[in-house]
N, C-alpha and C positions, 0 to 999 in steps of 0.2 A: 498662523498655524498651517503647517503643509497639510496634504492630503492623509500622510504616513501617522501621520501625528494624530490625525482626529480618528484616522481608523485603530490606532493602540489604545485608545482612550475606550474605547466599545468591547465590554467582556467575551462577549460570544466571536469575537472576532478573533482575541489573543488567542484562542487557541489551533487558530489556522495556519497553515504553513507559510513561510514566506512567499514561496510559489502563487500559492492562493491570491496571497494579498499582493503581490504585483500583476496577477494577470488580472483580477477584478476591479484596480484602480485603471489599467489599460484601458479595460473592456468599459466603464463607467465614464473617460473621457471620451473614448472612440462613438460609443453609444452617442451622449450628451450633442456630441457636437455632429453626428453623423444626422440625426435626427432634426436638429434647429436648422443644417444646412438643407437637407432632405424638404422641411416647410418652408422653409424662403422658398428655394428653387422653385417647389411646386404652385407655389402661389404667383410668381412673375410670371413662369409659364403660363398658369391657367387664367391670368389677367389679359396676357398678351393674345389668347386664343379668343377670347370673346371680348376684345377689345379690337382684334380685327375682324372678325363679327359683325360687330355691329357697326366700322367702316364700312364695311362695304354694304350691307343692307341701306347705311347712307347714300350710297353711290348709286345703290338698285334703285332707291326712290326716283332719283335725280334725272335717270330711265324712265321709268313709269311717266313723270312729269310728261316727258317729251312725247312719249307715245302720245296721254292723255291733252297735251294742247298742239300734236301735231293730228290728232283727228277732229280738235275744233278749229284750229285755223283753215284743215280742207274745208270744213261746213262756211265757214265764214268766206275763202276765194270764191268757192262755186256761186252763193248768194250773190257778193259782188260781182264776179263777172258776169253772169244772170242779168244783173240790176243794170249795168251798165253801157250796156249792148242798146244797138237801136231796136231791137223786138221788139220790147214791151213797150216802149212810148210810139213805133209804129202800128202795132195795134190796136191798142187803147186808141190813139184819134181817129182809127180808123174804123172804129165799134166793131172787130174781129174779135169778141170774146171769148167764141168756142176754138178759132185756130189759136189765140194766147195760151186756154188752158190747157188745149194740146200739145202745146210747146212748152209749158212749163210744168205737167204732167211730164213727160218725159222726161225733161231734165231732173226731178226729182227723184225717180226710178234709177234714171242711168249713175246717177252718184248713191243712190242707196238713203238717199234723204227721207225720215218719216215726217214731214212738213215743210212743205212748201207754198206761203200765202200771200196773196196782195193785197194791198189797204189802198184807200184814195189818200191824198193830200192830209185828211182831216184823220188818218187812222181809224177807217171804215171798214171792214173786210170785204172786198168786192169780189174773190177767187180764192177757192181752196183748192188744192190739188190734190188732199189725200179725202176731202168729203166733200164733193163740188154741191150738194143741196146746203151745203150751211153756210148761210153768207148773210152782210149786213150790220153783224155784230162791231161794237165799238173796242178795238185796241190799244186805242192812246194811253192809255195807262200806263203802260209796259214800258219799264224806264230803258229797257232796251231799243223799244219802238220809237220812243219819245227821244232817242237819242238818234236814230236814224231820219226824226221828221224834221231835225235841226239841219240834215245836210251830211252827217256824220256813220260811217258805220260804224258799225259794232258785231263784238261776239264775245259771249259771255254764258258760265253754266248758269244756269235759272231754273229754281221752280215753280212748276207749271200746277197748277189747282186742277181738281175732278173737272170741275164746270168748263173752265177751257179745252180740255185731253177732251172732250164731250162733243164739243164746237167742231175741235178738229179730225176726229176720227174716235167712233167706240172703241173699236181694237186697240188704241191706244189709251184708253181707262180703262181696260181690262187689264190689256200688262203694266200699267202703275199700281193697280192693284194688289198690295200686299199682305197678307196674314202677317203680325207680328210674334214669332213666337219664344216665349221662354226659354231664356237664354244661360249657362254658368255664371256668374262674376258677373252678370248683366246688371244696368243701373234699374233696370224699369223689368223684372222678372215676369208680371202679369201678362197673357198676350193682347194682343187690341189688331188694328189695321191699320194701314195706310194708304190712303186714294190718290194722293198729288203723283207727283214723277216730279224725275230730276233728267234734264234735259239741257246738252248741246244747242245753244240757238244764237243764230246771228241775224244780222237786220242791216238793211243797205239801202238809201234811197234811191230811187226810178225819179229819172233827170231829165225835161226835154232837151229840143238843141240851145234855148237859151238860158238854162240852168235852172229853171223853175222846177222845185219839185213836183210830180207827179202823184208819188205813193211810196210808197215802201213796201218792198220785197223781205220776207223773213222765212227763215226755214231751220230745222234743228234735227237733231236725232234725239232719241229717248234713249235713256240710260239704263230703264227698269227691265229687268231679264234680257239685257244686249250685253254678252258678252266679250264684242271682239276685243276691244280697249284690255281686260283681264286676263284675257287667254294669249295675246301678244305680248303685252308685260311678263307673264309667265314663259313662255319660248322664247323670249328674248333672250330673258335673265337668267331661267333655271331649267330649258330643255324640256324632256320627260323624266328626269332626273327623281329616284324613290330611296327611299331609306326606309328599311322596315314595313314595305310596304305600304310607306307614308310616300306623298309630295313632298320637296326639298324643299320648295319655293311658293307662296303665294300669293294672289295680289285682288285686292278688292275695292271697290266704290261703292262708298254708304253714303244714303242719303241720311240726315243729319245721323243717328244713331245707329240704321237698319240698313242691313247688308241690302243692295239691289240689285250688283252686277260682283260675281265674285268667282273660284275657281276654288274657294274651301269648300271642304266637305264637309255632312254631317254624319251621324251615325251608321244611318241607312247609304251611305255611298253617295248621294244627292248635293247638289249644290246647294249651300246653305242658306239661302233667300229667305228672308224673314228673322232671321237670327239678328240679337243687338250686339252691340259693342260690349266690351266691360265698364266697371263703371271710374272706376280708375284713370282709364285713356277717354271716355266721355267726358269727363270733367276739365281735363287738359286741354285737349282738342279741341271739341268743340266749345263746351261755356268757356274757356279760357282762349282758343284762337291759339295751341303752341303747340311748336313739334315735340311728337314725342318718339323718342330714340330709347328701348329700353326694350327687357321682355316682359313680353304681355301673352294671357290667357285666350286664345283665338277657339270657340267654338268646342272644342274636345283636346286638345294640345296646346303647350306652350310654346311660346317663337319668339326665336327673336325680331322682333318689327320695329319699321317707321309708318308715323301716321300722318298727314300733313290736312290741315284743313283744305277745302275747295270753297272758294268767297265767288259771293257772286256782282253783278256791276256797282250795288252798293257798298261792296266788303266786307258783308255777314259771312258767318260762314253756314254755308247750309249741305252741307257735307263733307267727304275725309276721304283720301285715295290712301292705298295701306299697300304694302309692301313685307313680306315676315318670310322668313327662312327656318325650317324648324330646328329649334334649339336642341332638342337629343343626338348629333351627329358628333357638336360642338364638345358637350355634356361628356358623350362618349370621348370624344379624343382628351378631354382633361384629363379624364382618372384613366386614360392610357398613361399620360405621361405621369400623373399620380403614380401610380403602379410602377413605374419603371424606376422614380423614382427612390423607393422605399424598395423596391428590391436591390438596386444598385448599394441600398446602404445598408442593407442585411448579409450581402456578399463582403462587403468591405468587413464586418463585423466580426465573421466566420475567418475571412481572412486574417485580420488583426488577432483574431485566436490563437491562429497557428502560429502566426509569425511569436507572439509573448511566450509559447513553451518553449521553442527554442531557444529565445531569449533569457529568458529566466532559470532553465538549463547552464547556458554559461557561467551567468552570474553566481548561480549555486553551488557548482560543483566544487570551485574552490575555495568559497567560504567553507564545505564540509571537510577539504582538504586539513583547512587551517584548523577548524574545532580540532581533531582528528589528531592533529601535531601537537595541540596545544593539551588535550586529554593523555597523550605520551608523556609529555614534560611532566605535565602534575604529579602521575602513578611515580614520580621517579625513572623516568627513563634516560634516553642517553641526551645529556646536556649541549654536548655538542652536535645536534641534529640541525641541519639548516636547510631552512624551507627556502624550496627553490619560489617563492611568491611575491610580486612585484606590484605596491598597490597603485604607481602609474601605469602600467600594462593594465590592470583590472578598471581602474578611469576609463583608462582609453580605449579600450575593448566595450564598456559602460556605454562610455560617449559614441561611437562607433553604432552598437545597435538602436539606440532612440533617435541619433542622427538617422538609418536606415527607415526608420520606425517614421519617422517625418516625413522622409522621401515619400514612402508610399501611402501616406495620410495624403498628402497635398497630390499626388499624382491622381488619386482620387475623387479628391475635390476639384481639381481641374479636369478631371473627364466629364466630370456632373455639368460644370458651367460651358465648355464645351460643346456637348452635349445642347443645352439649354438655347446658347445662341445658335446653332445649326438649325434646331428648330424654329426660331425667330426668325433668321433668315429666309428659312425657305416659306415660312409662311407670308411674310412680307414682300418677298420674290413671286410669293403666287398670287397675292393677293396684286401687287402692281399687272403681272400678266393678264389676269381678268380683267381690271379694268381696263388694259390696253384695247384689249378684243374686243371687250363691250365696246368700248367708242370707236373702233376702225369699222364695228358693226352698225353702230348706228348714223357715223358718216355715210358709210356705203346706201342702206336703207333709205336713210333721208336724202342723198344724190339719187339713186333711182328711180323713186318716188317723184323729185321735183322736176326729174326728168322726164319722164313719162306724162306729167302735168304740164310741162314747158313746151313738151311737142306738138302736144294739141293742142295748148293755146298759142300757140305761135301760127301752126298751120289756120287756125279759125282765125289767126287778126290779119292774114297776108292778106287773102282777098279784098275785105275791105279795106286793106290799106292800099294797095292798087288803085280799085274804085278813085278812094280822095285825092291820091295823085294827080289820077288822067283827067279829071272833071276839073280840078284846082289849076291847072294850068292851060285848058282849054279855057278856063272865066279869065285869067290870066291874059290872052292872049285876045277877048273878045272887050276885058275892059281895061285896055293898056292908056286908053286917055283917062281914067280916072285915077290919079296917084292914090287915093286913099284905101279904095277898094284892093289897088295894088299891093300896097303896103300888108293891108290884111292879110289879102291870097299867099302872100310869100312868109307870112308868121306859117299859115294853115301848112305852106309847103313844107317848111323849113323845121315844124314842129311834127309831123309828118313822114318826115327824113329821119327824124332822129327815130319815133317808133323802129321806121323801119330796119334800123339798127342795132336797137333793142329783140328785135325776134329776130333778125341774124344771126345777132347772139346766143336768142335762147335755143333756134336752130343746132348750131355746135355745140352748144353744152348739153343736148337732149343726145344729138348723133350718136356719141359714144364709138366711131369709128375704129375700125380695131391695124393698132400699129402695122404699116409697112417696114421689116424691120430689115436694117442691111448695115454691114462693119461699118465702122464710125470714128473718128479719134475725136471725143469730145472737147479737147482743146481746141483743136483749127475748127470745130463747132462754135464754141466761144467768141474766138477770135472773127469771124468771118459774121457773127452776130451784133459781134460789138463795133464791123465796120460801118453796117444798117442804120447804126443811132449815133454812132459817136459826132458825127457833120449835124447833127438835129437841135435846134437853140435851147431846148430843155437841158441837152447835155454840156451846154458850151462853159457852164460855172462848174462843172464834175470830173473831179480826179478822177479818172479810170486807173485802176491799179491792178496788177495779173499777176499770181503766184502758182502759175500751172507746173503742175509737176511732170518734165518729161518723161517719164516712166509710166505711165498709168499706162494699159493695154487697151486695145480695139474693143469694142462694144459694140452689141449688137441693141440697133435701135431706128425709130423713125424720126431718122432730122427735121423733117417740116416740122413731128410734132413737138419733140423737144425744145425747137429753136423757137415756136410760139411760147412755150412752158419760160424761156429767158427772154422774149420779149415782155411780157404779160411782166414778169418781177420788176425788170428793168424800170419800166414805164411807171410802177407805181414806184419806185424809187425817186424815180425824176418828180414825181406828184410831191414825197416827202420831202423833197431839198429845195423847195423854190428859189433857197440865195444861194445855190450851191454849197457842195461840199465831196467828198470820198465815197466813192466805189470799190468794192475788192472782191475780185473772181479769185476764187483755189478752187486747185484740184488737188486730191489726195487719196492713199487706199491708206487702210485700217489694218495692220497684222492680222491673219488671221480672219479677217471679215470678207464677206464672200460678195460686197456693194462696193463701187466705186462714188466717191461723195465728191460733191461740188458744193463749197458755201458759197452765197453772195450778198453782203455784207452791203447795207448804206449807214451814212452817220446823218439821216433824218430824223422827222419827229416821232418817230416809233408808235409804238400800236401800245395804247392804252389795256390795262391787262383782264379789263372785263370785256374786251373783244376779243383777244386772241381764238375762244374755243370758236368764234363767227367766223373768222375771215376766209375760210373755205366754203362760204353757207351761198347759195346763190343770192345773186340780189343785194348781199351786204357788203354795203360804202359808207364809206368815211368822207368821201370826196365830194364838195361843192355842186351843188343842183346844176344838172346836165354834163356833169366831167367825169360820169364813169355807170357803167349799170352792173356793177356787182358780179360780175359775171368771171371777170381775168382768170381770177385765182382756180374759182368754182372748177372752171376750163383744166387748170392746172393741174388741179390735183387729180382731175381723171383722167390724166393723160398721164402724170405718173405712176395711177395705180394700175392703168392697163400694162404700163409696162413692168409691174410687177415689184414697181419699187417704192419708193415713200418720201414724203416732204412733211418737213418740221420746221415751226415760224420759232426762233426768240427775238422778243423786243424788251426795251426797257424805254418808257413816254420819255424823252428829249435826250434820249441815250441813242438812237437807231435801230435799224432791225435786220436779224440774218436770217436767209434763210438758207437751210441746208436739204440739199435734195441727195438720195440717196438712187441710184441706179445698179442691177445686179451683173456682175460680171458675167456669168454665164445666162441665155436668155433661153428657156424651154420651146418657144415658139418656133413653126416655120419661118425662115429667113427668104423677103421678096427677091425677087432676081433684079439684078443690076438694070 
């Protein structure tokens, strides 16, 4: 049964016009179907809107991590290079107790360390630096400690007990000292305290010259009311950034349940220390040990958050790093596009009104014709009357307006979907941007950082590396009849030489030299690079292949440094190809792109794909003990970012690996003189 059909069947209906009853079946499909598309739409939308949400708050975690284990890895070098210095085992034999603690005072101030302590052999405590009367006390317990008295460092978050924070500084049981207070959604609503702290700590052991341990050096920061780790994850990730007068972005460290270093607020405007978890994401996280990715009730508002547990050397978990972005911005932009919506389909409606009167006007007018003719005929009128009426014209004129009627139904419906993927895109377009920035941000960070670190330890290991030089060669030269001795002395050199190599290195990658830049044709760059290596036996099995594009224009840049930046690749290409194989240089510009790009291409063992986000990281190799210090690339890429432009690694593991550098054609810098 048609539509026409079940509405004549309805009394109150028959006595409506026809008019009526075709613009109200219009209006009832248009309605029907204007509406079901109206809820799809908004529902893909509003999925898609807090489905990249909550990616990217994944991504913000991922952040936070970094920050939070690149502020325990610094705790943990400083320990080790502390431990590993001749200081402390030249002053312990030399009963210098007050110049050691002097010196290890100090160093625990200059890095900002709230603990720095020595143990003997047996995990004694023989020197505190942040409470030099408390000494004595037995720490072998300490499965961090107990891991450093094997020979082994370590750095690990731990909680630290009242009694200990005691031992080593009151101030430091004061700030672990927390009120537990009454929370929303909280598991545990009562308030109570907490005395322990949760605590950054690492342990290294103190070596003489024949490898016998000494003691153990260990040192950490406390976590409770330290907020830099929270307030750099927040300016990392979300600025000063307010919505309604709210934070955008937040970021916290609980010890097991209880906020202790955090950037939420409470009511009062205050950091929320002492506030609990919900009890929802308690039971996930911590008794359960799993991420949770979802919205959760944080303090007075809802966010969207990630939670992750924090394990400590055993793999308990004894606290949670939290990351949340507040959910009403999200909230708000759904029932934006809600709204837009539903208004989109209330225009179409209004629309589709107009359009049926006129429509049904057509249709009307000469059926009344026809009554009209046919009410002449009946009275007896003139027989021979002929209606000029055509019921294929009246079809097709029919067909014609609901054909019309279609068009702009579906015209409709495609501005809606339209519409819908524009916003997709550009949300997924922004959301890729962020995450671009965040990582160029925290490449950069973490480069200047290791830089800054590089330089001083580098300049701290010259000297004494000097020293072992000129003494190793003078015993050299005083026991040249003793083969064995000899033999030694030339490991000592020869082991010696390569440090010195290694802080050469870290030398240049700290420098940061700023480009000497002058015109350039990066081809006869190339070419005049590849004269350097190509006679070299690394390269004598490797197809050198060149697809330079005559055309590319003059460049403003530093040849030294770029032609290091094509050494540096090269060489670890040669590392991937041991039995030989293919090389390929291009050159090429982009329509429209404002970079000139150079790929270079090997068909080596390629870079396995849970390193790729590494292979710019200083220090990180792949390459067999003593055939590389991680350094090349590191080098590489700050010489391409000084000059403004960018390098991108793809590999596939026994596929090869390109890499494509990016150079900008016009260069904003003063240009050196010839």
């Amino acid at each position: 049964m048609n539509l026409f059909g079940f509405l004549a069947k309805i009394p109150l209906l028959n006595r409506l016009s026809l008019r009526t009853k075709l613009v109200s079946s219009f209006l009832f499909v248009v309605i029907v179907g204007g509406v079901l598309s109206s809820l799809i739409g908004t529902k893909l939308v509003a999925d898609t809107i807090i489905l990249q949400a909550r990616n990217k708050v994944k991504y913000d975690l991922s952040t936070a991590w970094l920050v939070y284990n690149q502020s325990l890895n610094r705790i943990r070098d400083v320990v080790q290079l502390t431990a590993s210095g001749r200081t402390i085992p030249d002053y312990l034999e030399s009963g210098r107790i007050k110049k050691l603690e002097e010196f290890l005072s100090n160093r625990r101030k200059e890095f900002g360390l709230d603990i720095l302590t020595l143990t003997d052999a047996k995990g004694k405590v023989i020197l505190r630096t942040h409470h030099p009367f408390q000494k004595g006390d037995d720490r072998s317990s300490d499965p961090i400690i107990q891991k450093a008295l094997k020979g082994q460092p370590a750095a690990f978050t731990a909680i630290v007990s009242q009694e200990e924070l005691q031992q080593e500084g009151s101030d430091l049981a004061e700030r672990a000292f927390i009120i537990t207070l009454p929370t929303p959604k909280a598991k545990e609503p009562a308030a109570g305290q907490e005395t322990s702290g949760m605590m950054l700590k690492a342990a290294a052991p103190v070596l003489d010259d024949s490898g016998r341990i000494l003691g153990v050096l260990y040192g950490g920061t406390l976590l409770n009311r330290n907020y830099q780790i929270v307030d750099q994850v927040r300016s990392l990730l979300y600025g000063e950034g307010r919505y309604k007068d709210k934070d955008m972005g937040t970021a916290t460290i609980f010890q097991g349940g209880v906020r202790i270093s955090t950037n939420v607020l409470n009511e009062k405007g205050d950091r929320a220390i002492g506030t609990r978890i919900s009890e929802e994401v308690f039971e996930a996280v911590v008794q359960q040990g799993q991420l949770w990715l979802d919205r959760a009730f944080v303090v007075k508002d809802w966010y969207i958050t990630a939670y992750e547990p924090i394990r400590d050397i055993t793999g308990s978990t004894v606290g949670i790093l939290y990351v949340g972005m507040l959910e009403s911005p999200y909230i708000d932009l759904r029932n934006k596009v809600v709204y837009s919506f539903f208004g989109i389909g209330v225009l179409g409606v209004l629309l589709v009104l107009l359009l049926s009167f006129f429509i049904t006007t057509g249709i009307i007018r000469p059926l009344r014709e026809m009554v009209s003719a046919t009410r002449k005929i009946a009275e007896g009128g003139d027989l021979s009357l002929d209606l000029s009426i055509s019921s294929q014209d009246e079809i097709g004129r029919l067909a014609e307006s609901f054909n019309h009627m279609l068009i702009r139904l579906k015209q409709a419906r495609q501005e809606l979907e339209d519409y819908g993927r524009t916003l997709e895109e550009k949300v997924e377009q922004r959301s890729a941007q962020l995450k671009r920035i965040q990582s160029q941000l925290m490449q950069s960070e973490k480069l200047a950082s290791l830089g800054r670190l590089a330089s001083g330890v580098a300049h701290e290991i010259n000297s004494p590396l000097t020293g072992i030089l000129t003494f190793s060669h003078l015993l050299m030269r005083k026991l040249k009849d003793n083969p064995e001795l000899q033999k030694e002395l030339e490991l000592i050199v020869r082991e010696t030489n390569r440090v010195s190599i290694i802080v050469r290195g870290l030398l240049d990658f700290a420098r940061e030299s700023k480009p000497q830049k002058r015109p350039c044709n990066i081809n006869e760059l190339i070419l005049h690079t590849l004269t350097l290596i190509e006679r070299q036996s690394v390269f004598q099995n490797i197809r050198i292949m060149k697809n330079l594009d005559p055309q590319i224009p003059m460049i403003l840049v530093d040849t030294n440094q770029i032609q290091q930046v094509f050494l540096n690749i090269l060489l670890n290409a040669a590392d991937a190809m041991p039995a030989g194989g293919a090389l390929n240089f291009t050159t090429f510009l982009v329509s429209g792109d404002s970079f000139m790009q150079i790929k270079i291409t090997d068909t080596g063992c390629g870079i396995p794909e849970k390193n790729l986000n590494q292979i710019f990281d200083p220090f990180f190799t792949t390459k067999a003990d003593k055939k590389g210090t991680g350094l090349g690339l590191a080098v590489s890429y700050g010489i391409i970012d000084r000059h403004r432009g960018q390098i991108e690694v793809q590999s596939e593991e026994g596929k090869g690996t390109t890499f494509i550098i990016k150079l900008p054609l016009n260069a904003t810098e003063d240009v050196s003189p010839l």
